[in-house]
C-alpha positions in Angstrom: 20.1 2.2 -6.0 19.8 1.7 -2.3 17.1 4.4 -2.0 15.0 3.2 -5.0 14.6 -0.3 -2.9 14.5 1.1 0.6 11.1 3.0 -1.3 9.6 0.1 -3.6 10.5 -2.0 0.1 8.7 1.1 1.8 5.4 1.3 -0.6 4.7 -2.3 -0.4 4.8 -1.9 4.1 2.3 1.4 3.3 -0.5 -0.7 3.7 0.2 -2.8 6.6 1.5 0.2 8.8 -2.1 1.6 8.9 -3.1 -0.2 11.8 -0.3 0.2 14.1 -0.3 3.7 13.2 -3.8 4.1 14.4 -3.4 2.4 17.2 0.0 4.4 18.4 -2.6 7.7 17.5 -5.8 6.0 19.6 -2.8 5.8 22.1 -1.8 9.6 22.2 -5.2 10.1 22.0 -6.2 8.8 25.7 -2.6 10.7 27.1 -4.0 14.0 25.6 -6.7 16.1 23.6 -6.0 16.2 20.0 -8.6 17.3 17.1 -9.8 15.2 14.5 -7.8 17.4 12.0 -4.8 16.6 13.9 -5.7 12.6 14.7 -6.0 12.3 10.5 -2.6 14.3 10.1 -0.6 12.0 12.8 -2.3 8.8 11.6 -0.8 9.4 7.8 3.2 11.0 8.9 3.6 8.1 11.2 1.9 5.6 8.8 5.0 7.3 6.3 7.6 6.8 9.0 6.6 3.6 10.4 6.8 2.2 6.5 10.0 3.9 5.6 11.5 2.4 9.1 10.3 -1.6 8.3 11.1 -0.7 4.2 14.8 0.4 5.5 14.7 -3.1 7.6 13.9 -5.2 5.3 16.6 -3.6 2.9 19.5 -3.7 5.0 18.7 -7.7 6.4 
């Protein structure tokens, strides 16, 4: 049961991690070269980790 809310936690905080995950990528983005393919590809796993992260949070406080 703990996973099930860490995830319905986790979808809900999909939509607001967007924006720092672009920004963290814009940020790896002036450190080093990496390809549009690459900037779309980072942008969505650390939009998934940053959510689970906040969803695991907000579960366990």
């Amino acid at each position: 049961m703990e996973i099930v809310m860490t995830l319905v936690f986790s979808s809900v905080m999909l939509i607001f991690m967007i924006y720092p995950a672009m920004k963290i990528v814009e940020f790896l983005e002036t450190k080093m070269i990496i390809s549009d393919k690459m900037y779309d590809i980072s942008t969505v796993v650390l939009t998934i980790i940053l959510s689970l992260i906040v969803g695991s949070g907000l579960y366990y406080l």
